[in-house]
DSSP file (Angstrom, degrees, kcal/mol; ACC not computed):
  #  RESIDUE AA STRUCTURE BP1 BP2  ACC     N-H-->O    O-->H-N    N-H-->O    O-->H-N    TCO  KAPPA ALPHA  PHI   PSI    X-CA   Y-CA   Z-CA
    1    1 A X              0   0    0      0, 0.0     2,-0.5     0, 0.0    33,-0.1   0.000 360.0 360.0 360.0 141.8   99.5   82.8  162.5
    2    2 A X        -     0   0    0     31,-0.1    33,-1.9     2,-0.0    34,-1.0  -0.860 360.0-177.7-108.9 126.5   98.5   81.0  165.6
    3    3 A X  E     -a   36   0A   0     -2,-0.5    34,-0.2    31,-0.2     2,-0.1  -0.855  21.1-151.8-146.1 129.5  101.1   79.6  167.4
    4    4 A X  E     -a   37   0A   0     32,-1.4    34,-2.8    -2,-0.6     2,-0.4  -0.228   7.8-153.9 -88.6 161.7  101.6   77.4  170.6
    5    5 A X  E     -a   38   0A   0     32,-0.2     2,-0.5    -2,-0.1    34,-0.2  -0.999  15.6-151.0-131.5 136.1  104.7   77.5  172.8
    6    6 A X        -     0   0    0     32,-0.8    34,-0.4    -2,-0.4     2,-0.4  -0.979   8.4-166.1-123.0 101.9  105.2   73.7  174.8
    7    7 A X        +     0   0    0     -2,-0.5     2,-0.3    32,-0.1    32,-0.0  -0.869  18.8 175.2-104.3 127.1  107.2   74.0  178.5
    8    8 A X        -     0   0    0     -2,-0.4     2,-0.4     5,-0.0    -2,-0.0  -0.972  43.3 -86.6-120.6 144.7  108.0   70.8  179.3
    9    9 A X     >  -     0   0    0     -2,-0.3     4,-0.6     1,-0.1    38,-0.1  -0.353  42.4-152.1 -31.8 105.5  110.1   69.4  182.2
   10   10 A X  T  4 S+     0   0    0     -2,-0.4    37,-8.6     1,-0.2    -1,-0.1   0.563  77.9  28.3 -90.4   8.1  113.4   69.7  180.8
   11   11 A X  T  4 S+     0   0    0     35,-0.2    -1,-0.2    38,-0.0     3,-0.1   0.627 113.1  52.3-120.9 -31.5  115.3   67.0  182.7
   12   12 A X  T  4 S+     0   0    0      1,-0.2     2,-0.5    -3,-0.1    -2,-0.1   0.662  94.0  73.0 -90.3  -0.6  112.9   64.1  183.7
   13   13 A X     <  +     0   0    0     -4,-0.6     2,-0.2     4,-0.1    -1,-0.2  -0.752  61.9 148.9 -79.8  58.0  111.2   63.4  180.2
   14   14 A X    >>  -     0   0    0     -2,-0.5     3,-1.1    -3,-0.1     4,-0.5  -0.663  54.2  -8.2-131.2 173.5  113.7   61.6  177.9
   15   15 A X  H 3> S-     0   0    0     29,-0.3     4,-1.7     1,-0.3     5,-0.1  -0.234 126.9  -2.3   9.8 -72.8  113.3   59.1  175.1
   16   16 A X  H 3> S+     0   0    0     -2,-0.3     4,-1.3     2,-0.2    -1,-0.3   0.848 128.9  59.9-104.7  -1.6  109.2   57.5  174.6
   17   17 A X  H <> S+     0   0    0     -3,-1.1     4,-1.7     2,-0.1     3,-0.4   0.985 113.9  45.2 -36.2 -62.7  107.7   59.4  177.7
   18   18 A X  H >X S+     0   0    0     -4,-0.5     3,-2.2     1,-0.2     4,-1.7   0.937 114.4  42.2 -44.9 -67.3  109.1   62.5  175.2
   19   19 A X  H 3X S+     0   0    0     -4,-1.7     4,-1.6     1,-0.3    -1,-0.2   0.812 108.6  57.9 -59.2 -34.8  107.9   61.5  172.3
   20   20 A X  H 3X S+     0   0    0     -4,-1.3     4,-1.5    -3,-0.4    -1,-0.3   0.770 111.2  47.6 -53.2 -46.8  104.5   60.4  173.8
   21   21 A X  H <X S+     0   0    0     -3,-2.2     4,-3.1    -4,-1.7    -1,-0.3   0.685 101.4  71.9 -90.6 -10.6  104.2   64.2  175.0
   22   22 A X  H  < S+     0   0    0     -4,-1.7     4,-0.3    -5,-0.4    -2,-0.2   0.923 102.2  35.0   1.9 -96.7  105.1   65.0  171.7
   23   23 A X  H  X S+     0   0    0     -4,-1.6     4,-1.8     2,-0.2    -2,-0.2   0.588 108.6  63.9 -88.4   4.2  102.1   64.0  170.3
   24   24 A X  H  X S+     0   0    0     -4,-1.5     4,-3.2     2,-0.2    -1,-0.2   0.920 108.1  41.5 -35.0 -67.1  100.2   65.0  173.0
   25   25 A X  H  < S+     0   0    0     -4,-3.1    -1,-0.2     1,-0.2     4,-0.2   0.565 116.7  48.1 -73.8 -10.2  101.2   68.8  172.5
   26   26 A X  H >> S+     0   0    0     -4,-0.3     4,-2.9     2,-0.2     3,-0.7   0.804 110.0  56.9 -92.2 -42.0  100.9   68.6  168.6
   27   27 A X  H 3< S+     0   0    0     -4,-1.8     4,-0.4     1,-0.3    -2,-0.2   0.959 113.9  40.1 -18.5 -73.2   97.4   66.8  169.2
   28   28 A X  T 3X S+     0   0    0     -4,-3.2     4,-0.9     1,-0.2    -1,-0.3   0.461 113.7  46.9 -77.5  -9.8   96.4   69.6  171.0
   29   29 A X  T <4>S+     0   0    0     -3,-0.7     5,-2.4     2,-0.2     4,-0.3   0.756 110.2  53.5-107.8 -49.8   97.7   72.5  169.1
   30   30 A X  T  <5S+     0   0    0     -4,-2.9    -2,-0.2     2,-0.2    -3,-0.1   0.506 112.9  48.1 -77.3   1.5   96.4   71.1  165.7
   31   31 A X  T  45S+     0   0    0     -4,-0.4    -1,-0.2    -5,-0.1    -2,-0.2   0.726 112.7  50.1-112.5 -65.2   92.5   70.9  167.7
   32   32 A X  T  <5S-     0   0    0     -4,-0.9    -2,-0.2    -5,-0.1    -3,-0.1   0.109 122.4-108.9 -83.3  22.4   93.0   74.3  168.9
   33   33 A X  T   5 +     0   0    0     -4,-0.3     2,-0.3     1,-0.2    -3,-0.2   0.881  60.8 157.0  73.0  40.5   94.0   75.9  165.4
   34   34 A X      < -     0   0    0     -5,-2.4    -1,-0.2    -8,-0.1   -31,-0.2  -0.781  30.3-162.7 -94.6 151.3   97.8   76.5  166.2
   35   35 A X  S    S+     0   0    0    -33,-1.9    43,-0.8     1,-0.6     2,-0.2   0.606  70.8  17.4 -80.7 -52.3  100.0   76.7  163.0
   36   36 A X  E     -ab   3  78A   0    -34,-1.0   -32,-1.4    41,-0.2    -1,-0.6  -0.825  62.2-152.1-139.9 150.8  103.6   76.0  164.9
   37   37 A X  E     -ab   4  79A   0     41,-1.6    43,-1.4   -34,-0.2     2,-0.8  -0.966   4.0-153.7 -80.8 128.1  104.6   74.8  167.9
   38   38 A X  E     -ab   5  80A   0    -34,-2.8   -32,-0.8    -2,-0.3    43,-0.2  -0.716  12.1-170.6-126.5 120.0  107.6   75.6  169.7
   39   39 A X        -     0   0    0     41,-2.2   -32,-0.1    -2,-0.8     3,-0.1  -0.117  33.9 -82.8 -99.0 178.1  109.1   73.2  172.0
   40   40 A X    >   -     0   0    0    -34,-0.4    42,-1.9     1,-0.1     3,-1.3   0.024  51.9 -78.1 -73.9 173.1  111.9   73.9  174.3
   41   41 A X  T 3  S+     0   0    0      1,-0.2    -1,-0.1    40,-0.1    42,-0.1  -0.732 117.3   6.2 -86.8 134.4  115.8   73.9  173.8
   42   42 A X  T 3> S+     0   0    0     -2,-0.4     4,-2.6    52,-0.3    41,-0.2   0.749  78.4 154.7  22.5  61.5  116.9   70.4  173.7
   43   43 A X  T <4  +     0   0    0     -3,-1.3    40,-0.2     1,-0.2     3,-0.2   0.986  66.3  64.7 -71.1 -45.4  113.7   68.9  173.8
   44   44 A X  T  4 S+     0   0    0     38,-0.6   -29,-0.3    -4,-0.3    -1,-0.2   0.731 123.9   9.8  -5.6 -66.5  114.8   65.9  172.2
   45   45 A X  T  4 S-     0   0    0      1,-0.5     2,-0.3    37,-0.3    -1,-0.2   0.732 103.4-105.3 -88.2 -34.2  117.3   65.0  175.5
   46   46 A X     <  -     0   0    0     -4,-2.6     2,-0.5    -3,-0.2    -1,-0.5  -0.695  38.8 -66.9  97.3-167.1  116.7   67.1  178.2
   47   47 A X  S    S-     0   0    0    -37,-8.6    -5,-0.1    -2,-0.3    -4,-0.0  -0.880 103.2 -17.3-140.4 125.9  118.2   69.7  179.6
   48   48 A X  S    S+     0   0    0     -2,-0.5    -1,-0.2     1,-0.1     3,-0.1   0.989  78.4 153.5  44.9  71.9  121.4   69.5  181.4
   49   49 A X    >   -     0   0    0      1,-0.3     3,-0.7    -3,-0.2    -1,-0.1   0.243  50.3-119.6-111.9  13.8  121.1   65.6  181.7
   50   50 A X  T >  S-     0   0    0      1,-0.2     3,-1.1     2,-0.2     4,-0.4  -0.365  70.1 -18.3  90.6-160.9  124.9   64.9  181.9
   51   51 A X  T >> S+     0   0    0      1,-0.3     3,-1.7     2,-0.1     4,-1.1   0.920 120.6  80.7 -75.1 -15.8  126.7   63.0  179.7
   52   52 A X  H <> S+     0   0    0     -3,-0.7     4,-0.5     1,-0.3    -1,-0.3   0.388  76.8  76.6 -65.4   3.2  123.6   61.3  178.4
   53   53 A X  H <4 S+     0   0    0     -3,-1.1    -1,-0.3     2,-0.1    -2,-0.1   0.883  99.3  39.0  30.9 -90.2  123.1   64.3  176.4
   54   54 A X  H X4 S+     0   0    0     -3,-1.7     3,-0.7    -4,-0.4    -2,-0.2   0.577 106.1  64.8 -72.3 -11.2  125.7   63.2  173.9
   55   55 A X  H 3< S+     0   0    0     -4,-1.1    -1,-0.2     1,-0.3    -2,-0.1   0.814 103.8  50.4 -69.8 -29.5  124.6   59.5  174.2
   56   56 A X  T 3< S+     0   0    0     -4,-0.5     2,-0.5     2,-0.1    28,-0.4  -0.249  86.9 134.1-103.3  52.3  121.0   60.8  172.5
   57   57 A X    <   +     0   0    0     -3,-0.7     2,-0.5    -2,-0.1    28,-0.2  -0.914  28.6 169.7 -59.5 111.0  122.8   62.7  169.6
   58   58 A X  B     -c   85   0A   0     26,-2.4    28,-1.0    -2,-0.5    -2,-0.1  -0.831  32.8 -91.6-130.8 157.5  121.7   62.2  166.7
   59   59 A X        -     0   0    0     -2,-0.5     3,-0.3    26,-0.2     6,-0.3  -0.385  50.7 -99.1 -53.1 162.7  121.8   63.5  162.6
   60   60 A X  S   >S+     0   0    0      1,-0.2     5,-0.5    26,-0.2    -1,-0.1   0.975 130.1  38.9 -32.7 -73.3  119.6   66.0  161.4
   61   61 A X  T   5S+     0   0    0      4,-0.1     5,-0.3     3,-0.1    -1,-0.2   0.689  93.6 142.1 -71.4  -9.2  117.4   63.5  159.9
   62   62 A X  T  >5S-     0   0    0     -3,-0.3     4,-0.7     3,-0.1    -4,-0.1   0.397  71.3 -86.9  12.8 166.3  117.9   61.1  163.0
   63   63 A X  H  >5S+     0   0    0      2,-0.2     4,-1.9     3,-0.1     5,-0.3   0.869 126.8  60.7 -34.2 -69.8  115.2   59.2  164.3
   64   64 A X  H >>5S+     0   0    0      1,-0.3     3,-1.4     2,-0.2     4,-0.8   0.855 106.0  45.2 -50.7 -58.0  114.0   61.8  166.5
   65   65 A X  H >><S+     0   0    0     -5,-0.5     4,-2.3    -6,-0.3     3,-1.4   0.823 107.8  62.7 -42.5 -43.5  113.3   64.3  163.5
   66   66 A X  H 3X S+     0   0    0     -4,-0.7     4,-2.0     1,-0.3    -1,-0.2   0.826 105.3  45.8 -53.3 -41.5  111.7   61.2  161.8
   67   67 A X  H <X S+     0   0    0     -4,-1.9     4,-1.1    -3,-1.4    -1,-0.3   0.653 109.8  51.3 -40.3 -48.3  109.2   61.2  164.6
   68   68 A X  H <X S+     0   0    0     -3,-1.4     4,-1.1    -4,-0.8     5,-0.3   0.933 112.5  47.3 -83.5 -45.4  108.6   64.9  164.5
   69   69 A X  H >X S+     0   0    0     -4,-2.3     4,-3.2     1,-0.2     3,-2.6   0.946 108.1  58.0 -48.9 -69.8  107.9   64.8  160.5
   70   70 A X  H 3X S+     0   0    0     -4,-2.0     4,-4.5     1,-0.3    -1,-0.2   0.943 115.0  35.1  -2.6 -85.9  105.6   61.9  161.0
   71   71 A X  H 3X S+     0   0    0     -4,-1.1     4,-1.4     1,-0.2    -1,-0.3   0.559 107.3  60.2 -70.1   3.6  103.7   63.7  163.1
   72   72 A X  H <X>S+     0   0    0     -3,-2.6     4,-3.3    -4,-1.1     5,-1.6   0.749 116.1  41.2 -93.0 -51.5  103.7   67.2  161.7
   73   73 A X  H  <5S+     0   0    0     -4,-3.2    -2,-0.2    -5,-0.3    -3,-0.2   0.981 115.2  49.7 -59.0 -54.1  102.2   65.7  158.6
   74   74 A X  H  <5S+     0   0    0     -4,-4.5    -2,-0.2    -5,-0.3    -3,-0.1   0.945 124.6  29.9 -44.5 -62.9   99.8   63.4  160.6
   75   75 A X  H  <5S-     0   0    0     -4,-1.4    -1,-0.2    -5,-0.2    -2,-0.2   0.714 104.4-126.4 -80.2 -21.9   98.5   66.5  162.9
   76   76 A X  T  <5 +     0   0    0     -4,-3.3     2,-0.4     1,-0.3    24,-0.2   0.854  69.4 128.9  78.8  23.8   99.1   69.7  159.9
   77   77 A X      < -     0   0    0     -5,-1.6    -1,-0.3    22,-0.2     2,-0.3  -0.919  62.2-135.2-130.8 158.3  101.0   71.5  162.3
   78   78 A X  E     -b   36   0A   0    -43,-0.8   -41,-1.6    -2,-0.4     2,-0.4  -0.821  30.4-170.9-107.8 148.3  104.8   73.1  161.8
   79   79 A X  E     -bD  37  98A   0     19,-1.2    19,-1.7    -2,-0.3     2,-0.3  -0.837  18.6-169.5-122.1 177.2  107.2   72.2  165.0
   80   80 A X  E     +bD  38  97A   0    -43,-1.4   -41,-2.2    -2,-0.4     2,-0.3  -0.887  20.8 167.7-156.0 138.3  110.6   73.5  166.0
   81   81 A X  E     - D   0  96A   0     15,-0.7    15,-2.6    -2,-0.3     2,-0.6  -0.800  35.1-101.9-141.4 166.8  112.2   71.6  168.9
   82   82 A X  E     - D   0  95A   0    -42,-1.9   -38,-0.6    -2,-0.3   -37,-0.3  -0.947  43.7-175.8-110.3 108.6  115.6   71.5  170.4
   83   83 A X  E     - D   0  94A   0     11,-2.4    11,-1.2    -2,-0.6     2,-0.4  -0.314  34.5-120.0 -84.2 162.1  118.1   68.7  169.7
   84   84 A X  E     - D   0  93A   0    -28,-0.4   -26,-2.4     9,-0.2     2,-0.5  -0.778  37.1-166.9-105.8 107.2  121.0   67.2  170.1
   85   85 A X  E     -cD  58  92A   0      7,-1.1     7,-4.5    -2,-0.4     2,-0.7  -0.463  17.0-169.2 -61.5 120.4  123.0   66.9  167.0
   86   86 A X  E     + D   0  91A   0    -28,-1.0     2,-0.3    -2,-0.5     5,-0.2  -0.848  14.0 167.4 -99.8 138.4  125.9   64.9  166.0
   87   87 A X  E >  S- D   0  90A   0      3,-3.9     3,-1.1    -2,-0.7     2,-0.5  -0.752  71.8 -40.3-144.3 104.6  127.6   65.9  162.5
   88   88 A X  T 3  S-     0   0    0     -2,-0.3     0, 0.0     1,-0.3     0, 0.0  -0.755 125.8 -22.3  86.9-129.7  131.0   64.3  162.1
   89   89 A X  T 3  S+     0   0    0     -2,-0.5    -1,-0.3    -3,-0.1     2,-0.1   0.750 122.8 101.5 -71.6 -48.6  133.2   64.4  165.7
   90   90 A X  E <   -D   87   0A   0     -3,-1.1    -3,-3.9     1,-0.1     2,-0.5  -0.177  55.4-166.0-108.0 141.8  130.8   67.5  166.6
   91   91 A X  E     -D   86   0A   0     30,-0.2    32,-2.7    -5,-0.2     2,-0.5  -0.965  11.3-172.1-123.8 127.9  128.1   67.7  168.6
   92   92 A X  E     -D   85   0A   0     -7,-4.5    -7,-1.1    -2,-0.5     2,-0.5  -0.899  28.0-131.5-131.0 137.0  125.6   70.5  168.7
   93   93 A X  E     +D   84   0A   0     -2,-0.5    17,-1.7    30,-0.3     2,-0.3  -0.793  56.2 175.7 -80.5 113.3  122.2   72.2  170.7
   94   94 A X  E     -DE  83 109A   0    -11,-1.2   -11,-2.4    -2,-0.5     2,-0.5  -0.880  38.4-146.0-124.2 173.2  120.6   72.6  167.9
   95   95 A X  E     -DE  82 108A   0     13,-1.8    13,-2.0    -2,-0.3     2,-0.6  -0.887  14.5-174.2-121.0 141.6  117.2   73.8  166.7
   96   96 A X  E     -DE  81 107A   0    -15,-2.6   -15,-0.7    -2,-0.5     2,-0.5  -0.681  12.0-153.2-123.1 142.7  115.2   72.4  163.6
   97   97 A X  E     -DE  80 106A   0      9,-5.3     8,-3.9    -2,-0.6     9,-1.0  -0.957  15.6-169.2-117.1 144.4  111.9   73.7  162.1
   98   98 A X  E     -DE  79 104A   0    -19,-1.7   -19,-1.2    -2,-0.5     6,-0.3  -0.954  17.9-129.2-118.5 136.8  109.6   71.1  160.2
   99   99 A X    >   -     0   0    0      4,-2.2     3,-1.7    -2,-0.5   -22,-0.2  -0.433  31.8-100.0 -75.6 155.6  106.8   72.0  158.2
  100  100 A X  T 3  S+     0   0    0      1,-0.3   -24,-0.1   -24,-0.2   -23,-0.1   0.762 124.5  66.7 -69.9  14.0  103.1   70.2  158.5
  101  101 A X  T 3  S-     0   0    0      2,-0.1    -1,-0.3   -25,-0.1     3,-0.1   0.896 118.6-116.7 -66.2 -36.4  104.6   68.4  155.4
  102  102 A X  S <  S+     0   0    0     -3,-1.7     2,-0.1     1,-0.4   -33,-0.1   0.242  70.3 132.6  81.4   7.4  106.9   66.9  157.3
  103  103 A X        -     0   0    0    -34,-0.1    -4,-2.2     1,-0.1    -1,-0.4  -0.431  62.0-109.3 -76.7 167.7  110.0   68.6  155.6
  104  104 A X  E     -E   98   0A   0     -6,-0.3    -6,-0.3    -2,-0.1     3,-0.1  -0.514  29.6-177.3-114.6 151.2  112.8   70.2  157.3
  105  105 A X  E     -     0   0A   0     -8,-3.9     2,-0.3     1,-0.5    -7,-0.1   0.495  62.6 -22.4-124.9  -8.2  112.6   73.8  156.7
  106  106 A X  E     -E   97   0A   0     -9,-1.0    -9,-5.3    25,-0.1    -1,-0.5  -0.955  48.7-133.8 168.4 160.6  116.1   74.9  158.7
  107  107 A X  E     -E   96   0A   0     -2,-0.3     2,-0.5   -11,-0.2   -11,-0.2  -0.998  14.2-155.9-129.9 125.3  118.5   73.8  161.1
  108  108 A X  E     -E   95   0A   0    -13,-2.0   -13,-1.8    -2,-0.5     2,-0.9  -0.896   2.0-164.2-100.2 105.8  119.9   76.1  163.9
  109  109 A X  E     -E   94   0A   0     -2,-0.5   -15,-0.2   -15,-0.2    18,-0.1  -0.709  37.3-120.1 -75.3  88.6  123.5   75.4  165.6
  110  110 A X        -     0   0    0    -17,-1.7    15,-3.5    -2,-0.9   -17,-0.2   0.109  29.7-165.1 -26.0 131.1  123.3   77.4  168.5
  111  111 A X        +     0   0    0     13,-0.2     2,-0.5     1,-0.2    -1,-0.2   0.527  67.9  55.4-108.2  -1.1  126.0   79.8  168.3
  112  112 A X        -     0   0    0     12,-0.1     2,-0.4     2,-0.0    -1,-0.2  -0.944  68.4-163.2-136.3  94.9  126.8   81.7  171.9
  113  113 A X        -     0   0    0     -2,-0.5     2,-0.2    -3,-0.1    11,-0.0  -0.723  20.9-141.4 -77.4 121.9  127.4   78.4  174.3
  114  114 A X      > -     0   0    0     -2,-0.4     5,-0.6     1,-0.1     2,-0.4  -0.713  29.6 -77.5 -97.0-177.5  127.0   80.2  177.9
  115  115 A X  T   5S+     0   0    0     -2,-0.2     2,-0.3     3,-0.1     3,-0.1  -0.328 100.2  53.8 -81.3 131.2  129.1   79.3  180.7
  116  116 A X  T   5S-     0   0    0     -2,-0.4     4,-0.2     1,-0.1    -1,-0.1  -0.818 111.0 -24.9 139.8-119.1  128.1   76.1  182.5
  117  117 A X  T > 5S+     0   0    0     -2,-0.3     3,-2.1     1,-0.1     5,-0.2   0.930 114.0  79.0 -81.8 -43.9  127.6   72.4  180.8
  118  118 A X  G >>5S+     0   0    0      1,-0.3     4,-2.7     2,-0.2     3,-1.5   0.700  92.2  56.3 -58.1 -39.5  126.8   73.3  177.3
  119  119 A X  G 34<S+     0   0    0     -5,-0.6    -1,-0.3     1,-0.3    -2,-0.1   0.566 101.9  53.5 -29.6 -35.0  130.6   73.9  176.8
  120  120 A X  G <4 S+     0   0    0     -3,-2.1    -1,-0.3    -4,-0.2    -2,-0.2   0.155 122.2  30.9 -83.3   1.0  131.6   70.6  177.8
  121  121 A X  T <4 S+     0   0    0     -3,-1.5   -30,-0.2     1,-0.3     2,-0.2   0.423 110.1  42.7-111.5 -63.5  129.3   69.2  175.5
  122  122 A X     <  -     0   0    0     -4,-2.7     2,-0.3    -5,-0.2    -1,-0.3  -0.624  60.8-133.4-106.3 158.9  128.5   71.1  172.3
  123  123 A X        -     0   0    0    -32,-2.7   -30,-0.3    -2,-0.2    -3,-0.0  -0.967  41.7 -92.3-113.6 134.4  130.6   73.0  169.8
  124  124 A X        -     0   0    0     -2,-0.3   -13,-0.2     1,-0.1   -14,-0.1  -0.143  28.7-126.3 -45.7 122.8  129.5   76.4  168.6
  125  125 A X        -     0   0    0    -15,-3.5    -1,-0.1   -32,-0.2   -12,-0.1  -0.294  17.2-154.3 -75.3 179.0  127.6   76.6  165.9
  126  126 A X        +     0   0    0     -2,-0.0     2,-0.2     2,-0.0    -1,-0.1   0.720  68.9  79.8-109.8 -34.7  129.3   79.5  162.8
  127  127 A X        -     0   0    0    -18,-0.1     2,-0.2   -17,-0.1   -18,-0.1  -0.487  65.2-151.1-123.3 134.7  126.2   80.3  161.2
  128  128 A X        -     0   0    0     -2,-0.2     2,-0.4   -20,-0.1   -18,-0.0  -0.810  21.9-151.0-103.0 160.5  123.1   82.5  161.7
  129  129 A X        -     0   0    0     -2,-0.2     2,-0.4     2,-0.0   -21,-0.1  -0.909   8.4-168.5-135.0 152.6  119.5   81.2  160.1
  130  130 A X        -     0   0    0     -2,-0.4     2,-0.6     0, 0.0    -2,-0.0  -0.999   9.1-151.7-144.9 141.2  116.7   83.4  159.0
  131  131 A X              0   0    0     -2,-0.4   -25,-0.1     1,-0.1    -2,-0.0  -0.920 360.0 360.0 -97.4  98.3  113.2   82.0  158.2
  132  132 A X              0   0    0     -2,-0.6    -1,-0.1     0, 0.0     0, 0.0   0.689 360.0 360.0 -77.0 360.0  110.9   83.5  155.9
């Protein structure tokens, strides 16, 4: 499997600049015969961006994900990015894998918050995820 890894700036990039590099890096991975991508942890928001964080919380199937599907199908490439998730009261860094179908294939709730913002923000995810 061939598989591209996407560093992005993690603070100054948020809502259609991101998506716009998006499809840049899916563009470019599905041209050079990548399989997956894997984008940073909360690529969705940034990264340590304050309360606006929780403002760009979204459901699993959110917008943002809607975006990613789109384009997973469009380009034939699988991504996994870092979100922010809201579910219920709770807010979570989470991570999602799509398939180049555009299907969800798993959802990660980060589970080990270290010490610094993410506490003030997110709730710990319970659960561990395994991929085949």
């Amino acid at each position: 499997m061939r598989i591209g890894i996407a560093q992005t700036d993690g603070a100054l990039l948020v809502g259609e600049p991101r998506q716009a590099v998006l499809e840049q890096v899916l563009q470019e991975a599905a041209q050079n015969g990548a399989e997956l991508v894997v984008f940073p942890e909360l690529f969705q928001s940034g990264y340590n961006v304050g309360t606006s964080v929780v403002t760009s919380s979204e459901p699993q199937d959110g917008p943002f994900f809607a975006k990613v599907a789109a384009l997973c199908r469009h380009y034939g490439v699988a991504a996994f990015y870092g979100y922010v998730e809201r579910f219920g009261d709770n807010v979570y860094n989470s991570a999602q894998l799509v398939g180049d179908t555009g299907a969800s294939i798993a959802n990660y709730r980060k589970r080990m918050l270290p010490p610094g913002f993410e506490p003030d923000y997110f709730t710990a995810g319970t659960k561990s995820t395994i991929i085949d």
